[in-house]
VMD Tcl script that draws the C-alpha trace (Angstrom):
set ca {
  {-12.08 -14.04 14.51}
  {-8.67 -15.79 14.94}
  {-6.47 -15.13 12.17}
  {-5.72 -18.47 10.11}
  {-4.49 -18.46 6.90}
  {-6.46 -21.62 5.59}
  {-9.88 -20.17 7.02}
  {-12.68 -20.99 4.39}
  {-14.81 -18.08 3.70}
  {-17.99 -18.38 1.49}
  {-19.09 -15.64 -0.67}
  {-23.21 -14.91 -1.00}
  {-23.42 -12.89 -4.06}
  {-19.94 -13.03 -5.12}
  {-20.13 -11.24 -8.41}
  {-20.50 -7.98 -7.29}
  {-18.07 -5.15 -8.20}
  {-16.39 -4.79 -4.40}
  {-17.74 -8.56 -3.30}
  {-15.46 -10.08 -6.30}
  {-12.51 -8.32 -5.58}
  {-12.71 -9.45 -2.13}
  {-12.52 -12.55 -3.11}
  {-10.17 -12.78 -5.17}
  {-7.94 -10.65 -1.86}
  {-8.66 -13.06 0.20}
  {-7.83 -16.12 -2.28}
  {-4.29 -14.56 -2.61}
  {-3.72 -13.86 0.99}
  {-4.19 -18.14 1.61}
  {-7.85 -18.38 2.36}
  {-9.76 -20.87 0.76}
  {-12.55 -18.99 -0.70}
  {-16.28 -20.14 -2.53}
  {-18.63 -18.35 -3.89}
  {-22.45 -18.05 -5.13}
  {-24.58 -15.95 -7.40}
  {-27.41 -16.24 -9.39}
  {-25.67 -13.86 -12.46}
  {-22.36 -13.01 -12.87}
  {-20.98 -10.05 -15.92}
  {-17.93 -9.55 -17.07}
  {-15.50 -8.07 -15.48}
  {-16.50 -9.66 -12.65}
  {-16.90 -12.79 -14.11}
  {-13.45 -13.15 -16.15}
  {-11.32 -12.27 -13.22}
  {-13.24 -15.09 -10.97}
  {-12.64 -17.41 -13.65}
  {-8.89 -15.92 -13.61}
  {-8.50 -17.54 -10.31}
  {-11.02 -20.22 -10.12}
  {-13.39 -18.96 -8.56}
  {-16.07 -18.56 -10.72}
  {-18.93 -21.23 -9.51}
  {-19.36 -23.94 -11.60}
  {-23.57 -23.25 -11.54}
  {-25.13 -20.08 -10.88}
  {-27.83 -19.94 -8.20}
  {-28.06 -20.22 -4.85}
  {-27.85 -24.04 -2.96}
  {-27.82 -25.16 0.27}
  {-24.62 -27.73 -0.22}
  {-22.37 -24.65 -0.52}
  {-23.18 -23.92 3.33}
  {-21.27 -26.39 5.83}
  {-19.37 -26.33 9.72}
  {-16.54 -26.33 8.22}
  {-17.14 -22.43 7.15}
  {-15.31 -20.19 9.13}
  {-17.88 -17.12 7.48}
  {-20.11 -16.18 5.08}
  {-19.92 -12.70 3.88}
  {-23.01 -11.62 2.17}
  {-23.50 -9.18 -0.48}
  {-26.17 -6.38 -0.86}
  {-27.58 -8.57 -4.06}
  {-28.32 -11.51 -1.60}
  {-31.53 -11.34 -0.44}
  {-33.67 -12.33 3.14}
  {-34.89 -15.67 2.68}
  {-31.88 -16.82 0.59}
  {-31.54 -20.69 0.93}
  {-27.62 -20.17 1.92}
  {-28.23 -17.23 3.89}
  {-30.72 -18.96 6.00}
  {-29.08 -22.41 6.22}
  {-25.77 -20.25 7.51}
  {-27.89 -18.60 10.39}
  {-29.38 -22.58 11.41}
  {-25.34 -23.42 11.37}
  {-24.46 -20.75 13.76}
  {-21.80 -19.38 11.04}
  {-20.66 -15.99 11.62}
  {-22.18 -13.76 8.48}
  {-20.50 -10.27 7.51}
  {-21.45 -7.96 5.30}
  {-18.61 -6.73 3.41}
  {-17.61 -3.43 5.55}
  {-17.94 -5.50 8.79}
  {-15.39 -8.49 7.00}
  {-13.07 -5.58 6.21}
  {-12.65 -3.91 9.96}
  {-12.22 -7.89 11.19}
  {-9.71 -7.63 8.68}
  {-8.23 -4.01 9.80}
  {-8.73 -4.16 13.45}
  {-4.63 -3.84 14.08}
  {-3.85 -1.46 11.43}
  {-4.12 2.46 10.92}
  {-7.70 2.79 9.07}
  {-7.71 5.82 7.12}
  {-11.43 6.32 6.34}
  {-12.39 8.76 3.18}
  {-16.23 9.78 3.32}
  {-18.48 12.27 1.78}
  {-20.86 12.57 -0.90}
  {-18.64 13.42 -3.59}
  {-14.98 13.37 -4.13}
  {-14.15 10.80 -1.87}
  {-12.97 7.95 -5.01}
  {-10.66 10.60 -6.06}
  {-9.49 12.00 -2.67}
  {-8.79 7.95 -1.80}
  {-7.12 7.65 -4.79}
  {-4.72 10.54 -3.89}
  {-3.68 9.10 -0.22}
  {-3.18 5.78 -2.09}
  {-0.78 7.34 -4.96}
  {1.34 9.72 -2.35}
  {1.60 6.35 0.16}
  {2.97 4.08 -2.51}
  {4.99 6.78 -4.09}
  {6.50 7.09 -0.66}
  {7.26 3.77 -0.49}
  {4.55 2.62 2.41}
  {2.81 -0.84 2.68}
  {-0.70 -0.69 3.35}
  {-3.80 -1.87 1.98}
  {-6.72 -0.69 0.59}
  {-10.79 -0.16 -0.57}
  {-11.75 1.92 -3.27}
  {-14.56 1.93 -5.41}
  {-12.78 1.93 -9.16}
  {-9.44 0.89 -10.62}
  {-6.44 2.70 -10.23}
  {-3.44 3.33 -12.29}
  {-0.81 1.51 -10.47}
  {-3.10 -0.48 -8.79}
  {-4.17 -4.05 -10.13}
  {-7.23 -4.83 -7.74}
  {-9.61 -2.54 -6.31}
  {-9.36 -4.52 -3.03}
  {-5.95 -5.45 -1.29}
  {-5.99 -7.72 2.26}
  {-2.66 -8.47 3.84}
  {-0.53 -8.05 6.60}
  {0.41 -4.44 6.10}
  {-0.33 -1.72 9.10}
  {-1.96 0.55 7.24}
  {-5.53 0.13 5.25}
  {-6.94 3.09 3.12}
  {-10.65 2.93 3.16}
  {-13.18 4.61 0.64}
  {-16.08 5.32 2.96}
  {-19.60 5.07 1.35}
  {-22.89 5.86 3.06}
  {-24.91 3.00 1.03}
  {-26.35 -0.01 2.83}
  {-24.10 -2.67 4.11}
  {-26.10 -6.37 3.58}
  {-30.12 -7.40 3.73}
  {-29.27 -8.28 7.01}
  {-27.42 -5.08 8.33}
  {-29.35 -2.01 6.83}
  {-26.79 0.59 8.22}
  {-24.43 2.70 6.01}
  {-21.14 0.39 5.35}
  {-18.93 3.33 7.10}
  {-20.09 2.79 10.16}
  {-18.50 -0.25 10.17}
  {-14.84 0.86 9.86}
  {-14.22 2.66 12.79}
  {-11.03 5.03 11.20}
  {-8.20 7.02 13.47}
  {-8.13 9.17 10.76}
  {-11.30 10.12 8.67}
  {-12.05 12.56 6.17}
  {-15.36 13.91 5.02}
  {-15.40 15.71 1.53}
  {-19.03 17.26 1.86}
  {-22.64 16.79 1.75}
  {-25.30 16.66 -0.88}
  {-28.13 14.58 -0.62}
  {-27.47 11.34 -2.85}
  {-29.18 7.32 -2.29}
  {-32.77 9.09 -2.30}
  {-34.28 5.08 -2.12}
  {-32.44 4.86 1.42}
  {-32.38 8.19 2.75}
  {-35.90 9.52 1.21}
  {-35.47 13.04 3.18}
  {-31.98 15.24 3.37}
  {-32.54 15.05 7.32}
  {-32.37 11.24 7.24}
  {-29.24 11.44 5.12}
  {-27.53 14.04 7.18}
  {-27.82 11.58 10.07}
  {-25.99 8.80 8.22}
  {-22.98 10.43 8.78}
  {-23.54 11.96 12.06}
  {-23.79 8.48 13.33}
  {-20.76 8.11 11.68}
  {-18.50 11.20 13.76}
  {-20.75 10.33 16.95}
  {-18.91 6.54 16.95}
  {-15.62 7.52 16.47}
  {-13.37 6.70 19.49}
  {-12.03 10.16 21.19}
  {-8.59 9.63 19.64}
  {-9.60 10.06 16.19}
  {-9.14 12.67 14.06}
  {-11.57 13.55 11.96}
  {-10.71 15.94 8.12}
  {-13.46 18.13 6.82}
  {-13.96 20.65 4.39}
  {-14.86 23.89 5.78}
  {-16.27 25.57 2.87}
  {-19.26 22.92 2.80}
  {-22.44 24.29 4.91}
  {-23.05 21.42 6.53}
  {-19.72 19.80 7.97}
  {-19.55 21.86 10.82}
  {-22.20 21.14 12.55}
  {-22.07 17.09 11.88}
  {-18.41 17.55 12.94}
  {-19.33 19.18 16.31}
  {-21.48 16.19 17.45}
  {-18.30 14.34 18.51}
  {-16.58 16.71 21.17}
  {-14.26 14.42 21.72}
  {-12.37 13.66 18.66}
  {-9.92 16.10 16.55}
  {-10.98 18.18 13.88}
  {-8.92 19.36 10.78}
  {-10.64 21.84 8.79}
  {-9.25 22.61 4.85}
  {-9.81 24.51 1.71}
  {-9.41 25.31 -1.80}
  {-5.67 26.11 -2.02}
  {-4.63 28.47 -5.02}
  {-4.20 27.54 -7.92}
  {-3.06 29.09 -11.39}
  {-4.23 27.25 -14.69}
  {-1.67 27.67 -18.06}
  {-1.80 26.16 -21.26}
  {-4.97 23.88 -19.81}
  {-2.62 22.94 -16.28}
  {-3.46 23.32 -12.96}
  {-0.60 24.45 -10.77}
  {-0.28 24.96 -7.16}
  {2.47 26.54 -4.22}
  {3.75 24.32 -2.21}
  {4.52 24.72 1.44}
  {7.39 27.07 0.27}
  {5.46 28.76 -2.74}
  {7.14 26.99 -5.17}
  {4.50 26.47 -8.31}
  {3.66 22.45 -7.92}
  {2.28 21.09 -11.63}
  {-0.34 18.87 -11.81}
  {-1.63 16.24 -13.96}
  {-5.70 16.74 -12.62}
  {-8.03 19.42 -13.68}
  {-10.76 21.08 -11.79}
  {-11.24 23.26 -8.91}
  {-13.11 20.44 -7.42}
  {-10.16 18.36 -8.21}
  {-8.04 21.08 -6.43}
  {-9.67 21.07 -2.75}
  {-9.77 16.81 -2.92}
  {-6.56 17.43 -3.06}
  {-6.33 19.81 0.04}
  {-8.07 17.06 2.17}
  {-5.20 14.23 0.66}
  {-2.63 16.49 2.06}
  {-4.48 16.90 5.75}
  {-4.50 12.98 5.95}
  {-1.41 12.52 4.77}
  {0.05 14.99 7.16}
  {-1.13 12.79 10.10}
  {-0.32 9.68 8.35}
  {3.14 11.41 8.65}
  {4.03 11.72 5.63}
  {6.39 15.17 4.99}
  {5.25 18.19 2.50}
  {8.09 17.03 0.11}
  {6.49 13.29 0.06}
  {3.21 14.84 -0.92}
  {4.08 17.49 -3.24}
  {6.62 15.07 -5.38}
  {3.70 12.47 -5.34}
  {1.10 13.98 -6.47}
  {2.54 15.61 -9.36}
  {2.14 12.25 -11.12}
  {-1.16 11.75 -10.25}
  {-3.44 11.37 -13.11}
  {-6.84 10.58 -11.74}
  {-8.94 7.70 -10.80}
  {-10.97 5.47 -13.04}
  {-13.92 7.59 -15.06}
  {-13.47 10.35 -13.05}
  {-12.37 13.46 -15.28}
  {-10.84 10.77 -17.04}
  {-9.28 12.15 -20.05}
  {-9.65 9.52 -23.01}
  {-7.98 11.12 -25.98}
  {-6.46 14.43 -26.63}
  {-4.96 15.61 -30.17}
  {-5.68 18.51 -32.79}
  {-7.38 20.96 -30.31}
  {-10.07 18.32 -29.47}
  {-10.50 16.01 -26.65}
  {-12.70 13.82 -24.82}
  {-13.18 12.98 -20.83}
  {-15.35 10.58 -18.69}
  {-16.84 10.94 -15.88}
  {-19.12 9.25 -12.99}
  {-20.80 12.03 -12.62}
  {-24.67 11.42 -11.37}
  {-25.76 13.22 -8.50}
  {-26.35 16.72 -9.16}
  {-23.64 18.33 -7.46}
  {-21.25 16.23 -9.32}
  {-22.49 16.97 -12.18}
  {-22.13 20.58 -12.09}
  {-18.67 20.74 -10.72}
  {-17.67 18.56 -13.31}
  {-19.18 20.38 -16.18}
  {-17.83 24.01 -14.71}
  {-13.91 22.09 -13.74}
  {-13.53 21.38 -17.75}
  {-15.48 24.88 -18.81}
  {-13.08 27.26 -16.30}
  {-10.33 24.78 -17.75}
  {-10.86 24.82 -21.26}
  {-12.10 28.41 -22.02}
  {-11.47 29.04 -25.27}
  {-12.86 25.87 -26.64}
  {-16.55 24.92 -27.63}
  {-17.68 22.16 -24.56}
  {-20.18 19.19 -25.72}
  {-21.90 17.80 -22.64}
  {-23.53 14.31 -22.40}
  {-25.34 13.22 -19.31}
  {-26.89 9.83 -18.76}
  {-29.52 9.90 -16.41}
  {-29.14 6.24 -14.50}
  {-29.35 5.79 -10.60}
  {-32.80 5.63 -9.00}
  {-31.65 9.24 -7.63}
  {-31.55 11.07 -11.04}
  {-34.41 8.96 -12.48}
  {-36.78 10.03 -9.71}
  {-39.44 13.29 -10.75}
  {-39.15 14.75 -7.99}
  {-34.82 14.94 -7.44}
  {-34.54 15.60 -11.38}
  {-35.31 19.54 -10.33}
  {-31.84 19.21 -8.15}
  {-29.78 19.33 -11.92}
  {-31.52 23.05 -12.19}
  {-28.52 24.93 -14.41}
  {-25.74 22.53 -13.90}
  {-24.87 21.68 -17.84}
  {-25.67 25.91 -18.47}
  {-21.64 26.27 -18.60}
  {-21.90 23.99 -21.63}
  {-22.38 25.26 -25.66}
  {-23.85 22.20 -26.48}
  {-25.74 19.50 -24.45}
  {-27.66 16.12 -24.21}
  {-29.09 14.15 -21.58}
  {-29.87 10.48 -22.57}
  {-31.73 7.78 -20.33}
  {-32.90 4.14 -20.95}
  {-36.83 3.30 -20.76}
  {-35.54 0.01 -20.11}
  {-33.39 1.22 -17.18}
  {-36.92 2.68 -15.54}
  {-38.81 -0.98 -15.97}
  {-35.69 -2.29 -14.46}
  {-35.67 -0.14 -11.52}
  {-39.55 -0.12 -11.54}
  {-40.16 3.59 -11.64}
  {-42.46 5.31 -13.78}
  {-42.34 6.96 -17.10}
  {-40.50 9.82 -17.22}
  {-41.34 12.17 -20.30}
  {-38.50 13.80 -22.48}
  {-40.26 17.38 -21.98}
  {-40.55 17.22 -18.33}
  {-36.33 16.12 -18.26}
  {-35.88 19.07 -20.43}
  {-37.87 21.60 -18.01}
  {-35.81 20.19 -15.15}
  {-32.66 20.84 -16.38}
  {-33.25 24.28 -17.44}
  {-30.89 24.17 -20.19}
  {-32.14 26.02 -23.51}
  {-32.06 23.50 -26.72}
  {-30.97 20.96 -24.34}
  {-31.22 17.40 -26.41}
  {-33.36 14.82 -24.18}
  {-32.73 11.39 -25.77}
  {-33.65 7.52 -25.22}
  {-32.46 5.70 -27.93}
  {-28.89 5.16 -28.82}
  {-29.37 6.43 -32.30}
  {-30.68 9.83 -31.65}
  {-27.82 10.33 -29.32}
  {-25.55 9.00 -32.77}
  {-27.35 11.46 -34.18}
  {-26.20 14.46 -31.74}
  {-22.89 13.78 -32.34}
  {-22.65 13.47 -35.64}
  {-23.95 16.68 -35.69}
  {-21.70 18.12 -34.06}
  {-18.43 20.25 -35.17}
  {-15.19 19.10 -32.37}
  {-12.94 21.68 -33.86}
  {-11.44 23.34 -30.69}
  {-13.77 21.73 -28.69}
  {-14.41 19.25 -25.82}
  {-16.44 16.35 -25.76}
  {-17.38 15.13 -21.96}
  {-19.54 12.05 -21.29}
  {-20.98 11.96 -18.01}
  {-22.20 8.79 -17.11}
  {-22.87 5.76 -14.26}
  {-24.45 3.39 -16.90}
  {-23.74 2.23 -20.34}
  {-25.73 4.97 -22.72}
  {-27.95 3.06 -24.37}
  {-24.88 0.43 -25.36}
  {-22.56 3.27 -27.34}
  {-19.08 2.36 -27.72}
  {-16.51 4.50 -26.55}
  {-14.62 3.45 -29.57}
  {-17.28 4.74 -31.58}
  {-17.84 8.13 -29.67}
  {-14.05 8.79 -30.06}
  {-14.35 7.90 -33.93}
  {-17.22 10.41 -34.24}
  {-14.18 12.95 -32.53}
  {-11.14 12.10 -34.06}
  {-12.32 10.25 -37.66}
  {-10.01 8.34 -39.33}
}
mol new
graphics top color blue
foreach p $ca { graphics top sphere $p radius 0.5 }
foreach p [lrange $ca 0 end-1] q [lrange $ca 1 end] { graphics top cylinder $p $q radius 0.2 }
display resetview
């Protein structure tokens, strides 16, 4: 596609959470940009309004599609059989799913792809911090906001473009995982657990997804993995052609509740992030850096600053020997090195866990067994999910008892109503403790405001 800086690109399901901030990218590079949807939330819907792009009626109508389009990018909320969608396909109009737009976007720069089933929002958020630190141009993908960062999504003319790489669905019309798409020179995958159980019902089929994703990559790529993950070896070794970088945990020391590292010289590097987890995203950030070429002293003075990416070990408030993070966490292996980064972490302090049970993944009977053991590292503990959310997602009932057996978690709390998770905290003594909300959805409606009042009363 011919690179035109008054191209008119129409949105299909512009209010979603990447599709929005696409358009708004695209808006501020020159484009002239539309957009359709049949609901639009806040924050989505304020920042299209920011820049005019909000649609004036929600819905979906034919008049929006015309020859003067020069594509239609269409989101995973946009159905087959969508009036726009299907008049664009009689027009001949090239449509994109959001992944493909991005490499037509990206085909002359350095893509720096980060992958994996967990890890990869923070390990993206890492290269991102050390590159602007350093004083690079390049733009970016990444799945939540970043300090430093105003958008989520950045299109321009710089060389380089920093990709989070997820394994979900691209578009109703392309039903391959959107890093496929993206086609990096340098990749990184963090490691594999099975995740997306409504697209990739068995572990085998999941495992594929991303050795489809090494098997395409062009023989001078190189490719990042973790080699204490027991699976990355062998979806690595399907590409014989490409580069591999292998990494690990580096050591670390932890004082006064800090994570601290050596350097290439052994000089103690402090660190602003928690979590052993934490500490071998931060390995792979280095590796990719490295062939970025950026220098060990342009890492190592970056990263100190680094505090974390949106909701992921965020830390919300911290005073009086009490404090209070947030996390993403919702597949099971996030979960439980989550709950164990802020247990080895905080030691000597009581730790309150709270786990909302939200994707079609954790709501499913037969995955739930996969969160065997991983709040046991807490002293206290709740898991909370939304009848509602099941009639949403049109899954069966799930009973509090059978939640509880699944977890495996002695006087563990199942709760679906907001008040009887009130109810747990009020209950609860944060003296030299720490309070850590694990959660994807909304629990039940609970303010933070109000969950850090029940913490730190006034």
């Amino acid at each position: 596609m011919p690179e035109n800086k008054q191209q008119q690109i129409h949105f299909i399901s512009v209010g979603g959470a990447i599709m929005h901030q696409l358009a708004i990218a695209l808006h501020q590079k020159g484009y002239q940009v539309s957009g359709s949807d049949d609901e639009i939330y806040d924050p989505s819907r304020s920042e299209l309004e920011k820049y005019g792009l909000l649609p004036k009626e929600f819905g979906w109508f034919e008049e929006n599609i015309h020859d003067q389009l020069d594509a239609v990018i269409l989101g995973m909320h946009a159905r087959k059989g969508n009036p726009e969608l299907e008049k664009a396909q009689t027009l001949g109009i090239p449509i994109y799913s959001f992944p493909e737009y991005i490499y037509e976007q990206s085909k002359d720069k350095l893509r720096i792809v980060i992958a994996g089933s967990h890890g990869k929002t923070t390990t993206t958020a890492m290269v991102m911090h050390v590159l602007k630190a350093s004083g690079l141009d390049f733009d970016y993908l990444v799945g939540a906001r970043l300090e430093g960062f105003s958008y989520s999504v950045k299109i321009t003319d710089a060389p380089i473009i920093v990709i989070e790489g997820d394994e979900y669905l691209s578009s109703a019309l392309e039903m391959r995982s959107k890093f496929h798409f993206y086609h990096p020179q340098i990749a990184l995958i963090t490691g594999i657990a099975h995740d997306h159980i409504n697209v990739f019902p068995t572990f085998e089929s999941y495992l594929e997804t991303f050795k489809v994703f090494v098997k395409n990559l062009s023989a001078d790529s190189h490719v990042v993995w973790c080699g204490e993950d027991e699976y990355l070896s062998d979806i690595v070794s399907v590409n014989q052609q490409i580069t591999t970088h292998e990494y690990h945990t580096p050591e670390f020391i932890i004082e006064n509740y800090r994570f601290q590292i050596p350097d290439e010289d052994g000089q103690s590097v402090p660190l602003s992030i928690i979590g052993k987890h934490n500490m071998q995203n931060l390995a792979g950030a280095k590796k990719v850096c490295d062939l970025a070429g950026l220098s060990d002293e342009q890492f190592y003075n970056a990263i100190k600053s680094f505090k974390g990416a949106s909701k992921r070990l965020q830390l919300l408030r911290s005073e009086n020997n009490k404090a209070v993070f947030l996390d993403f966490a919702h597949a099971p292996s996030k979960v439980k090195a989550t709950v164990e980064s802020v247990a080895q972490t905080f030691k000597d302090k009581r730790l309150i866990a709270i786990f909302e049970l939200h994707t079609y993944s954790s709501l499913n009977k037969e995955f739930l067994q996969e969160y065997a053991k991983s709040l046991n590292p807490a002293s206290s503990a709740a898991v909370f999910y939304s009848e509602h959310t099941l009639e949403i997602k049109k899954m069966p009932p799930l009973s509090k008892q059978f939640v509880q057996n699944s977890f495996e978690y002695d006087e563990l709390l199942v709760c679906t109503d907001k008040n009887e998770l009130e109810t747990f905290l009020k209950n609860q003594k944060f003296d030299d403790s720490v309070l850590l909300l694990m959660s994807s959805g909304k629990l039940g409606g609970l303010k933070l405001e109000d969950i850090l009042n029940f913490v730190f009363p006034i």
